[in-house]
C-alpha positions as CSV (number, residue, x, y, z in Angstrom):
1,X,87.3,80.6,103.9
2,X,86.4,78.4,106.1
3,X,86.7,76.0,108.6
4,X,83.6,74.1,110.5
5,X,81.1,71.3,109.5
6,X,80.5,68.1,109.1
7,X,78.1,67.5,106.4
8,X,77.0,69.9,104.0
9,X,73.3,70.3,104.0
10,X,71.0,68.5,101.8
11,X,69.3,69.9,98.9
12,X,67.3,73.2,99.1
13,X,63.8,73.6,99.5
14,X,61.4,75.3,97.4
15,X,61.4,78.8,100.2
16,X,63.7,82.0,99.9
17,X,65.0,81.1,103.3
18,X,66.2,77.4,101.9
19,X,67.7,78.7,98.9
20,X,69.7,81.3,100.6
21,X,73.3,80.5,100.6
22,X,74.7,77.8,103.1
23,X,77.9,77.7,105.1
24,X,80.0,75.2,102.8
25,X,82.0,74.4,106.0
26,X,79.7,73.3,108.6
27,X,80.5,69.7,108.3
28,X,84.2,70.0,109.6
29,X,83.9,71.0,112.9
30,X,83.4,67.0,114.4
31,X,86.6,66.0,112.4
32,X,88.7,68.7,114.7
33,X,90.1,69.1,118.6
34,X,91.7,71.7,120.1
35,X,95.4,70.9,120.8
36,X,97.0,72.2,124.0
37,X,98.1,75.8,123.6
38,X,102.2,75.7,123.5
39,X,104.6,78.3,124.8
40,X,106.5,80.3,122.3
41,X,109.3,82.3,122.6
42,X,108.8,85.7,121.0
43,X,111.1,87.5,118.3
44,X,112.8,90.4,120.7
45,X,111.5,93.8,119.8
46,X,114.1,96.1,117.9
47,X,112.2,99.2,116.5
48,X,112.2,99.7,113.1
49,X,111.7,103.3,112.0
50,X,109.9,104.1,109.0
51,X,110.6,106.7,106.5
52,X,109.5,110.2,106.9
53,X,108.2,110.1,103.6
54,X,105.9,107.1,103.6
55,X,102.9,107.8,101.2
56,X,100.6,106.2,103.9
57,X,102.0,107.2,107.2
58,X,100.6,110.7,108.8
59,X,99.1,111.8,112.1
60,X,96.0,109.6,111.6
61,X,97.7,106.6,110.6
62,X,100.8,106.7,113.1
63,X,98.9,104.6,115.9
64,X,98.7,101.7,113.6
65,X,102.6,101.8,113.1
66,X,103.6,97.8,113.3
67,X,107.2,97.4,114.2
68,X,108.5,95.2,111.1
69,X,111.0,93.6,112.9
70,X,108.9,93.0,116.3
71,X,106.4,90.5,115.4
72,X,106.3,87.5,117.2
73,X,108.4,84.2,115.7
74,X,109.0,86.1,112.7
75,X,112.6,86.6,112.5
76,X,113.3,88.8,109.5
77,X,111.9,92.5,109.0
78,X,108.1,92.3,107.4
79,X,108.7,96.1,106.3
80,X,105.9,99.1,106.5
81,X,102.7,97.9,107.6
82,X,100.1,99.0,109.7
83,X,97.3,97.2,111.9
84,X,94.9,97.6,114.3
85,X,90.5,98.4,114.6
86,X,88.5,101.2,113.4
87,X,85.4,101.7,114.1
88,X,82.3,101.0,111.6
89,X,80.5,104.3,111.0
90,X,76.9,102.8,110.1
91,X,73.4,102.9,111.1
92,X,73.1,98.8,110.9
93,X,74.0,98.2,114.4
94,X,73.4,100.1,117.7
95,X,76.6,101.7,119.1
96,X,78.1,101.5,115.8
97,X,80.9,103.5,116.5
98,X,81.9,100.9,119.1
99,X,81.8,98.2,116.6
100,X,85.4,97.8,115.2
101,X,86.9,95.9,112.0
102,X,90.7,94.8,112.5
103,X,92.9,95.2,109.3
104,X,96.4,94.8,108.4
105,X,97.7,96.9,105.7
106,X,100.7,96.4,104.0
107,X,102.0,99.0,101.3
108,X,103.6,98.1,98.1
109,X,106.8,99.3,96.4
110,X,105.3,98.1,93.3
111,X,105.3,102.2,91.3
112,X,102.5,100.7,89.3
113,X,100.3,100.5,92.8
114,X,100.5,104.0,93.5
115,X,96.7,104.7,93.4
116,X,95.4,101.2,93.6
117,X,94.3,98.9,97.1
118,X,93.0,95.1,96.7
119,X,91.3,93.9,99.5
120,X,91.2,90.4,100.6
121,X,88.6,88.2,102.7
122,X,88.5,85.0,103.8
123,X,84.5,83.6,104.2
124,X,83.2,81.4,106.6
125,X,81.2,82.5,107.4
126,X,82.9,84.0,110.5
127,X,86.4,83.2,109.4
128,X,89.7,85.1,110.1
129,X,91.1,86.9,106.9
130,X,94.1,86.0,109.1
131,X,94.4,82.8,107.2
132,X,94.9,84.2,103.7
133,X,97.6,86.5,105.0
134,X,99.3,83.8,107.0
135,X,98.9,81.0,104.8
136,X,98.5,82.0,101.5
137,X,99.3,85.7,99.8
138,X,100.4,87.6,102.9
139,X,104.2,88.9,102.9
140,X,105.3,85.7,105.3
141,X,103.7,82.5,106.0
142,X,103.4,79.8,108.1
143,X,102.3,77.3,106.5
144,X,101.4,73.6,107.3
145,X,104.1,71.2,108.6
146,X,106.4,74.4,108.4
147,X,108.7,75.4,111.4
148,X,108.3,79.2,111.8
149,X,107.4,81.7,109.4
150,X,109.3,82.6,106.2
151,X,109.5,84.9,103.6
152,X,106.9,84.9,100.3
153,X,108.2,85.7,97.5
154,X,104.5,84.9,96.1
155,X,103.6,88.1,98.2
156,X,100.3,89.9,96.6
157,X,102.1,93.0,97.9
158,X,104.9,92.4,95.3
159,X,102.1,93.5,92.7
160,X,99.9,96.2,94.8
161,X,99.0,97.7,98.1
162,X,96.9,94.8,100.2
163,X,95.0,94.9,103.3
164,X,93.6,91.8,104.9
165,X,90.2,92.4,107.2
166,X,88.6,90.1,109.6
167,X,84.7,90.7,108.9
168,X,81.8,90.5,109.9
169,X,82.0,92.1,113.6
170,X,83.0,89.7,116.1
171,X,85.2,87.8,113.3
172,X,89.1,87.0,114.2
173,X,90.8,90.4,116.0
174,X,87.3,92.2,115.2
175,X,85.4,93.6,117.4
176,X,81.8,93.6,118.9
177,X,80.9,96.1,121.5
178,X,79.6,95.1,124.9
179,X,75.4,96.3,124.5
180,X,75.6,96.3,120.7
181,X,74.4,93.0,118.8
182,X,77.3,90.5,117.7
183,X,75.9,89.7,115.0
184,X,74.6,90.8,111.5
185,X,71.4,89.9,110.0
186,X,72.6,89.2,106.3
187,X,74.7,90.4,103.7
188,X,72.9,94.3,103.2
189,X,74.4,94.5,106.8
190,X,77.4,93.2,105.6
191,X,77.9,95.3,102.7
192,X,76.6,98.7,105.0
193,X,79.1,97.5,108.1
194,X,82.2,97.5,105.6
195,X,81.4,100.8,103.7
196,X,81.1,102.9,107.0
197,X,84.6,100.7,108.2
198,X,86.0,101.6,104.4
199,X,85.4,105.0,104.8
200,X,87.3,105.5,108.1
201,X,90.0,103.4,106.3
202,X,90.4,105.4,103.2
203,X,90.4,108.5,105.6
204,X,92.7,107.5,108.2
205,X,94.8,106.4,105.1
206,X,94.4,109.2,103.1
207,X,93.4,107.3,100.1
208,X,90.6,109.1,98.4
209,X,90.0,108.4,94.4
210,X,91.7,104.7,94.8
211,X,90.7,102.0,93.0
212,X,89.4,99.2,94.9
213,X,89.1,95.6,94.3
214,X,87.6,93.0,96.2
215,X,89.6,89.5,96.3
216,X,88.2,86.5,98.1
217,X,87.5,82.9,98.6
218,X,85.0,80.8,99.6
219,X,82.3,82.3,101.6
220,X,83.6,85.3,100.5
221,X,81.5,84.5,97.5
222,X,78.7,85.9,99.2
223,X,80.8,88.7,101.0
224,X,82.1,90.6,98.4
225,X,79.6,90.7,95.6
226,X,77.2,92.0,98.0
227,X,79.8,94.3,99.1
228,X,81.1,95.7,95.9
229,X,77.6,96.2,94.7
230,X,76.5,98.3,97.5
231,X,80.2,100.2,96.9
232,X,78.8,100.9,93.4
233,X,75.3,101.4,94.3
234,X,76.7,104.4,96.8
235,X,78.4,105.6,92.9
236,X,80.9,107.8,94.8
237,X,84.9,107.5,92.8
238,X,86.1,109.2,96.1
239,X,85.9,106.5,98.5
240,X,84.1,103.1,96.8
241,X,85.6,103.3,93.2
242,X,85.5,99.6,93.1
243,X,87.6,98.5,89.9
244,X,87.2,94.6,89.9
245,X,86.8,91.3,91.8
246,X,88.3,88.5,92.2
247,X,86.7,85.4,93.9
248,X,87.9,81.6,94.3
249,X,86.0,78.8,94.9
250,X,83.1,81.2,95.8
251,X,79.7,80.5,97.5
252,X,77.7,81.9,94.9
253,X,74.8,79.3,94.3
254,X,72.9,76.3,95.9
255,X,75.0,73.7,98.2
256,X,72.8,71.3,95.6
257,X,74.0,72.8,92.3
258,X,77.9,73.6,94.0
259,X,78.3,70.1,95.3
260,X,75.4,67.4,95.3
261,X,75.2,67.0,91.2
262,X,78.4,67.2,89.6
263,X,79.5,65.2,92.7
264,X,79.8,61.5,91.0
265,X,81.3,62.8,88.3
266,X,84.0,64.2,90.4
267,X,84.5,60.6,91.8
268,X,84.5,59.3,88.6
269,X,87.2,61.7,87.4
270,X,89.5,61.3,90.7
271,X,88.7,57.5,92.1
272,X,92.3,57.0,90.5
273,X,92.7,59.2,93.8
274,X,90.0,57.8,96.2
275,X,90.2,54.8,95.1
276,X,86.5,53.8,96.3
277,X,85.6,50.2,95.3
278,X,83.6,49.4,92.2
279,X,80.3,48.2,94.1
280,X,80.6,51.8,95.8
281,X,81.0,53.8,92.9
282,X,78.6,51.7,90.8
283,X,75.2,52.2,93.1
284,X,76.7,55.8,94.3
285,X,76.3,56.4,89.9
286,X,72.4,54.6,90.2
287,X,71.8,57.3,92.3
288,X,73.0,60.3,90.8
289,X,71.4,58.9,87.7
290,X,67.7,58.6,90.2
291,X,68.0,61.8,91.7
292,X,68.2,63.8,87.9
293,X,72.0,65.0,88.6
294,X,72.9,63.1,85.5
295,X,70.4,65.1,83.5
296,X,71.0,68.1,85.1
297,X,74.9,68.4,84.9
298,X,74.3,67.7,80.9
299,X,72.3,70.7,80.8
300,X,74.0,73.1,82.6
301,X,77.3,72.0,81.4
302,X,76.0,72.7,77.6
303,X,77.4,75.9,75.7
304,X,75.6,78.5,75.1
305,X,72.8,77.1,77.6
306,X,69.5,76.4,76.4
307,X,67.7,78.4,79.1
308,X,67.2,78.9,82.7
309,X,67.8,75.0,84.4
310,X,65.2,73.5,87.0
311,X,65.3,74.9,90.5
312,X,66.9,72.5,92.8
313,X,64.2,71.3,94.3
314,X,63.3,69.1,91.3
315,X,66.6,67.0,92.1
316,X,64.5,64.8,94.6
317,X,61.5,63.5,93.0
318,X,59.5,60.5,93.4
319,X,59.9,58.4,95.9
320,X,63.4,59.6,96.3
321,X,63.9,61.2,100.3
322,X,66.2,63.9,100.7
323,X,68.7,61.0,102.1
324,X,68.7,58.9,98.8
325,X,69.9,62.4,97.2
326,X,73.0,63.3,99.6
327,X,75.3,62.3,97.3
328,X,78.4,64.4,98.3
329,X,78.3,63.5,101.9
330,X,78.4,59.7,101.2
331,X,81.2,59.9,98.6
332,X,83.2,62.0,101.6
333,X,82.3,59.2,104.0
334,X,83.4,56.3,101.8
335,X,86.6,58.2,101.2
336,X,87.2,58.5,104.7
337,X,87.0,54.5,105.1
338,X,90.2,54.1,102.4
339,X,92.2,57.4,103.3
340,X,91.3,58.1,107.3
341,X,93.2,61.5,106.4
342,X,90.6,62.8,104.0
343,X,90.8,66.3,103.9
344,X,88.0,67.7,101.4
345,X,89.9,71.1,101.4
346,X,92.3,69.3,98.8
347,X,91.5,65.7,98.0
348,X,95.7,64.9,97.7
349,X,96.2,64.9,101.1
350,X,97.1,61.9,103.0
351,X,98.1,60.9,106.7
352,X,99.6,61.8,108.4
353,X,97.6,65.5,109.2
354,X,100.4,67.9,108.9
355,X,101.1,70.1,112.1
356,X,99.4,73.7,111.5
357,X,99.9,76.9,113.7
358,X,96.5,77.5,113.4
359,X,95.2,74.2,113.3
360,X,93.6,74.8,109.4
361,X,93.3,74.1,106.6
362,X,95.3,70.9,107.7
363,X,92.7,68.9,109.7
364,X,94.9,67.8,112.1
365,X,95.8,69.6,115.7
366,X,97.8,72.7,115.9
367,X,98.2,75.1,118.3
368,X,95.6,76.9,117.2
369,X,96.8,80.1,119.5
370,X,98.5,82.2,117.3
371,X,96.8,85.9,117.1
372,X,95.1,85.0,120.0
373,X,99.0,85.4,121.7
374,X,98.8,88.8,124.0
375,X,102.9,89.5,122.4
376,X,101.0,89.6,118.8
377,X,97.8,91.1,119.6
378,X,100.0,93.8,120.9
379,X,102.5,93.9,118.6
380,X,99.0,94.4,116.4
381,X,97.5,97.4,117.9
382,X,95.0,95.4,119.1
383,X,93.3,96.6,122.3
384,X,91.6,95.5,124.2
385,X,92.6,92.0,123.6
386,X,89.6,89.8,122.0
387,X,90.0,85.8,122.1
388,X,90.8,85.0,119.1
389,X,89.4,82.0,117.1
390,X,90.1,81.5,113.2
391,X,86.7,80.4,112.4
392,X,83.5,80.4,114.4
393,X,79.5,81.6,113.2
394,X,79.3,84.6,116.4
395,X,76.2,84.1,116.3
396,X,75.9,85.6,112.1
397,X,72.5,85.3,110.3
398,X,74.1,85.6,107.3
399,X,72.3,82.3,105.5
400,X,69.1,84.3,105.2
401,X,70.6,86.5,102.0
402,X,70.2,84.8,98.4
403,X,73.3,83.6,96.6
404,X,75.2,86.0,95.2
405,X,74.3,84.9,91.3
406,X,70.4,85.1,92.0
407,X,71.3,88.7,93.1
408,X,74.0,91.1,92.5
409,X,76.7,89.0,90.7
410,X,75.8,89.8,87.6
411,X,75.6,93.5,88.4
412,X,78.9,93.7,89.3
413,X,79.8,91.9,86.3
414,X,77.9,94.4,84.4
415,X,79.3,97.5,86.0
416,X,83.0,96.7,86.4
417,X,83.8,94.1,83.2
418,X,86.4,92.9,85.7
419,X,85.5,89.9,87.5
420,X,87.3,86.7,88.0
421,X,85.5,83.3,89.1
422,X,88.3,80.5,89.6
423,X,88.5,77.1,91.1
424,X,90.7,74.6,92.6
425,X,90.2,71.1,90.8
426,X,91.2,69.6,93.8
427,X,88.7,71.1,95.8
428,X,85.7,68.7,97.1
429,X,84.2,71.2,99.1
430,X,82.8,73.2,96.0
431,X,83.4,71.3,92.8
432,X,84.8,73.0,89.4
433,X,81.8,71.8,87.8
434,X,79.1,73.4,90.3
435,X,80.8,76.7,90.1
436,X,80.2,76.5,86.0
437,X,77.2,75.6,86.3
438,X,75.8,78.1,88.9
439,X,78.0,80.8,86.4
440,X,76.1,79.2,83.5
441,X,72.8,79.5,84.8
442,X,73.4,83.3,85.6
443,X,72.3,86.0,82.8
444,X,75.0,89.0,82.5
445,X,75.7,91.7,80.2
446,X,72.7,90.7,77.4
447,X,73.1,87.0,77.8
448,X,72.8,83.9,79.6
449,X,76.1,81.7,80.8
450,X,79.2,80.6,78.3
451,X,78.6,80.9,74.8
452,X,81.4,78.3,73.7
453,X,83.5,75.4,76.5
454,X,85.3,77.4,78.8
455,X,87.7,74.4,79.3
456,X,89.6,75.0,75.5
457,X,92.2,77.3,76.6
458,X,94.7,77.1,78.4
459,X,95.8,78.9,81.6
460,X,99.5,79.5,82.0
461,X,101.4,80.0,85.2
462,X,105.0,81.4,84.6
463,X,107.6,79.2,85.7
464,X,109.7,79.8,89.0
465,X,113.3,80.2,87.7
466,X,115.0,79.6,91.3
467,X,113.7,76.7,91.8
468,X,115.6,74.8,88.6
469,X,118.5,77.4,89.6
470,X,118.2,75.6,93.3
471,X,117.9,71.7,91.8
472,X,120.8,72.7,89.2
473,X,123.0,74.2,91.9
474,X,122.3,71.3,94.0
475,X,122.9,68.6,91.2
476,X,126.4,70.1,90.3
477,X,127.2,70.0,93.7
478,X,126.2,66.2,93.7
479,X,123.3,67.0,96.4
480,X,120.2,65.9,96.5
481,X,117.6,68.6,94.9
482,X,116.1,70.7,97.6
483,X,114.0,73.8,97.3
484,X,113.1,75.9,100.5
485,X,109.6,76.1,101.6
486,X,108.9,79.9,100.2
487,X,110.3,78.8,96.6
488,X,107.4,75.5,95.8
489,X,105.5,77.0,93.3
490,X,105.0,75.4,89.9
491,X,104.0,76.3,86.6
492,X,103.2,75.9,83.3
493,X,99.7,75.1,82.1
494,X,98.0,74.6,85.2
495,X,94.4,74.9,84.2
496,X,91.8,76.2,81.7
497,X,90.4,79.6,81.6
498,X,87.5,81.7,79.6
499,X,86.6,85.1,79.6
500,X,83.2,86.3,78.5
501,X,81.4,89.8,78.4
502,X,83.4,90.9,81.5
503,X,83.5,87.4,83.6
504,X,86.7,85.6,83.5
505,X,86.6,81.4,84.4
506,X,89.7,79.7,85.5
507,X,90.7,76.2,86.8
508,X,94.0,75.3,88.7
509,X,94.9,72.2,88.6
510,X,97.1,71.0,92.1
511,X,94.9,73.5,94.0
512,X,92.2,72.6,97.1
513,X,89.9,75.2,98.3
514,X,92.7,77.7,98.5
515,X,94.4,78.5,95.4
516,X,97.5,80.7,96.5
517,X,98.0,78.7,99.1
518,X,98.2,74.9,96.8
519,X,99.2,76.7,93.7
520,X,101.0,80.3,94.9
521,X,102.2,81.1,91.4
522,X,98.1,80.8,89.8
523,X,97.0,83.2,92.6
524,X,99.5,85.4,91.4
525,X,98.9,85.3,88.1
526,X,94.7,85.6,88.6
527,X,96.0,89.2,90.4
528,X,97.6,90.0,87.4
529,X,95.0,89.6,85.5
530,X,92.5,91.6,87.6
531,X,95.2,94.6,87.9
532,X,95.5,94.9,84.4
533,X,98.8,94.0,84.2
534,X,98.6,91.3,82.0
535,X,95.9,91.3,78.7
536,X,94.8,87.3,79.4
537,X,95.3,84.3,81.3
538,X,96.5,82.5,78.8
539,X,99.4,84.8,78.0
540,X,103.0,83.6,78.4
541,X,106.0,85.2,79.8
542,X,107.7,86.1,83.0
543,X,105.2,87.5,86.0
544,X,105.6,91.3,86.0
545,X,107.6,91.8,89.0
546,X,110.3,89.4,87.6
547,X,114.1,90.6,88.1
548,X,117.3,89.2,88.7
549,X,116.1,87.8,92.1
550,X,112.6,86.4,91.6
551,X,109.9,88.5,92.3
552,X,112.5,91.4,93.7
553,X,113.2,89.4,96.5
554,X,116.3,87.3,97.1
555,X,116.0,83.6,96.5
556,X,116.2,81.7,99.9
C-alpha cells in the first residue's frame, strides 16, 4: 500500500519507460511530519509454550518461535506464530544469500487450511506488509484513533494459514546487505527475489505441495501478478503451486486511465461529499470534456468493449498542455480548500486527523515508531536491528516494468481461473471506474474485457450478529448503544460484483484504498471467495467460520 506523494503524475507519454506503472502514492509525502517518538511501556514477557505437536514447528522453524504473549502493548496472547528473515536464494543480486525478507507467519486452526498458505503484500512501492497485518486482516490491530491493540475477530487467519512479508529488500524489517545493491531493478527481480525467499520458506516450514495464493493491495498490483506468473512460469506444484490471487485497488494500468479520466465523474458522483462549488465543478467538467476523458470513459465503460481504446497519450491533444489535463490533482486541491483534512485514502474522512501508531493511513502525526521499537524487533527475531520506516522507495527501480494488465495479468487469469480485482468506492487514489476500465481494456481467456455491466449484481457481506446482540443488550439495559472497536463491521449489500472467464470484479462501498481495513467484513468475504469456500459473491448466509461466538472468537 502505500504511503508517500503529493501529486500523482501527469499523463503518460508515448515511451515504454512512461507507460510503466507509477507509484500511486508519491503525492502524500508533503502532507506528512514526523511526530516525536514516545515512550512505551512494554507488555512483560511470560513464555508461552507451544504444543509439541504443531504442524509447523520443527528444528528449522524453532528460531522463529514468537512468544504469543510477549509482544510489546499487546496484552492478550496472539497464539502460534512465527517471525523473523531468511535469506533470498537468487542470482538477481550480489551476495544474495545476505539479502533477507522478514515474514510473520501465523497458523490457522481453520481444518479446512490444512494444506493451503495466502500470502499478503502491501505495495508502495517500498511499503511495510506490516500495515495490512496491523491495521487491517492481521490477528490484532491497532488501528487509527485506537488506544492499544485489540483482538480481530475479522482475522484472515480465522479462514487459513497467512503470512505477511515486507518486500522488496530493504522494505520494513527486510533486509539489504552491506556490499550488495538495495535495490531491485523491476519487477522480473521482484518476482526472482521472492521465489528463492519462498523456497527457503516452504522449506524451513515444511510446506511442500501447498497451495499458494497471492493477496494484495495497491502497488501490490504490480507485485504479485508478476510474482505469481513467474511462480507458474517455474510450473513446479512442490514449492510455487499458486492457486489464485486476490488484489485491491491494484496498480495494474496507467496513472491516466486509473485516475486522470473517470476523475470528474467521481466528483460528480461524490460532490454531495466534497462539496466543491458549482463554478469549480462546472470548468473542472469543460476540461475533462477538452482533454477526451469524456469520450474515453464512454468507451471503455461499454459492455462487451468494442475494441482495444486509444493509448493515453491521445488524452492531451491540441493545444491542450499536460497541465490543462491534470484533472485529479486539481479536484484533490480544491477539496483540500473545503475539507483541510482531505485524506484521498478514503474521501469520508474529516478533521480532525485521527492519531495513528504508525502515522498511516490517517494523515495526521503518529508515533510512527512502532516495529522500529528494539522490545519488538526483538520480540520479532529480528537481528540485527534495521530502522524501520513503513513506507519509503530504498532506492527501487521498480517504475521501469509495464503494468501488470499490458503483461502477465491476463496470464494468470488464464492459468489459475481464480483471480479477484476489487475496489474501494471511496478510494480517490485509484478510482472504481479506472480499475474497470484498465480490466476492460485487457483481453483474457479468448476475449476482451466484460461482456455484460459488472455493476448488476449485487455483493453481499454477512451481517455481524454481536454487534445488534451488543446495541440490544445495551438498549435493555437503558444504555446508550456501544460496540467495541474489534466488533465495527457492517454488512449487507455493500457493493456490486462480476465474475467472468476466471476474473472476478467487486466494489465495496464504505471502503478507501484499504478494504479490510474500512469494510473488515468485505475483505473477509473476497477471501472466501478466493479459497473456495463460498461458490459467489453474491451468495447469502453466515461467513464460514460462524459459531456461537462470532467468528470462533468471543465477542468483546
Amino acid at each position: 500500500m502505500h504511503l508517500t506523494a503529493f501529486l500523482l503524475s501527469a499523463l503518460l507519454g508515448a515511451s515504454s519507460v512512461a507507460l510503466a506503472a507509477e507509484n500511486p502514492h508519491r503525492r502524500a509525502a508533503t502532507l506528512r511530519s514526523r511526530a516525536p517518538k514516545r515512550a512505551s511501556k512494554p507488555a512483560a514477557p511470560v513464555k508461552r509454550a507451544l504444543s509439541d505437536d504443531s504442524q509447523f514447528l520443527n528444528s528449522n522453524s524453532q528460531k522463529f518461535v514468537v512468544n504469543g504473549t510477549g509482544v510489546p502493548e499487546v496484552n492478550f496472547d496472539l497464539g502460534e506464530s512465527y517471525a523473523g528473515r531468511l535469506p533470498i536464494a537468487s542470482p538477481n543480486v550480489t551476495n544474495a544469500t545476505d539479502n533477507e525478507l522478514f515474514f510473520w507467519f501465523f497458523p490457522s486452526a481453520n481444518e479446512l487450511a490444512s494444506n493451503e498458505i495466502v500470502i499478503w503484500l502491501n505495495g508502495g512501492p517500498g511499503c511495510s506488509s506490516m500495515d495490512g497485518l496491523f491495521q487491517e486482516n492481521g490477528p490484532f490491530q491497532w488501528q487509527s484513533g485506537t488506544f492499544e491493540p485489540q483482538p480481530n475477530p475479522f482475522a484472515w487467519t480465522n479462514l487459513t494459514n497467512m503470512v505477511w512479508i515486507d518486500q522488496p529488500i530493504g522494505t520494513g524489517l527486510s533486509l539489504a546487505a552491506p556490499g550488495a545493491p538495495a535495490q531491485v531493478r523491476d519487477e522480473t527481480e521482484v518476482a526472482g527475489d521472492f521465489a528463492g525467499f519462498w523456497k527457503n520458506f516452504v522449506d524451513t516450514f515444511e510446506m511442500q505441495g501447498f497451495d499458494v495464493y497471492f493477496t494484495g493491495e495497491s502497488y501490490a498490483g504490480q507485485y504479485i501478478p508478476y510474482i505469481s506468473s513467474h511462480f507458474l512460469d517455474l510450473n513446479d506444484t512442490i514449492y510455487y503451486n499458486v492457486k489464485g490471487i486476490q488484489i485491491n485497488d491494484p496498480s495494474i494500468g496507467s496513472n491516466a486511465v486509473l485516475g486522470e479520466a473517470p476523475a470528474v465523474a467521481y466528483l460528480n458522483h461524490y460532490n454531495n461529499v466534497l462539496n466543491l462549488n458549482d463554478s469549480f465543478v462546472a470548468t473542472i467538467n469543460e476540461r475533462a470534456e477538452a482533454c477526451g476523458y469524456n469520450t474515453f470513459m464512454d468507451l471503455a465503460l461499454t459492455f462487451p468493449p468494442t475494441g482495444a481504446f486509444p493509448a493515453p497519450t491521445s488524452f492531451a491533444t491540441g493545444n491542450l498542455s499536460r497541465a490543462d489535463c491534470d484533472i485529479i490533482d486539481d479536484i484533490y486541491l480544491a477539496a483540500l480548500y473545503i475539507n483541510p483534512c482531505f485524506n484521498f485514502y478514503h474521501i469520508t474522512d474529516y478533521c480532525p486527523f485521527l492519531w495513528d501508531e504508525l502515522g498511516f493511513p490517517s494523515l495526521g502525526d503518529g508515533p510512527n515508531n512502532y516495529f522500529n521499537r528494539t522490545d519488538v524487533q526483538t520480540a520479532l527475531n529480528v537481528n540485527p536491528h534495521v530502522d524501520y520506516r513503513i513506507c519509503g522507495d530504498n532506492g527501487l527501480g521498480l517504475e521501469h516494468s509495464l503494468p501488470s494488465s499490458f503483461t502477465v495479468l491476463a496470464g494468470v487469469v488464464e492459468r489459475t481461473n481464480n483471480v479477484l480485482v476489487g475496489n474501494g468506492n471511496l478510494d480517490y487514489l485509484i478510482l472504481t471506474n479506472g480499475t474497470l476500465a484498465t480490466l476492460n481494456n485487457m483481453t483474457w481467456n479468448g476475449a476482451q474485457g466484460f461482456s455484460s455491466s459488472p455493476f448488476t449484481d449485487k455483493f453481499f457481506v454477512p451481517y455481524n450478529p454481536t454487534i445488534g446482540d451488543a446495541i440490544t443488550e445495551t438498549l435493555f439495559q437503558g444504555e446508550i448503544p456501544t460496540v467495541s472497536v474489534g466488533l465495527v463491521a457492517g454488512g449487507g449489500y455493500m457493493g456490486t460484483t462480476h465474475t467472468e472467464r476466471g476474473l472476478t470484479f467487486v466494489t465495496v462501498d464504505h471502503a478507501g484504498h484499504e478494504i479490510p481495513q474500512y469494510v473488515p467484513g468485505a475483505g473477509y468475504r473476497q477471501l472466501e471467495f478466493l479459497l473456495g469456500r463460498i461458490d459467489s459473491l453474491t451468495e447469502q448466509g453466515d461467513f464460514t467460520t460462524q459459531s456461537g461466538n462470532f467468528m470462533g472468537t468471543t465477542p468483546l
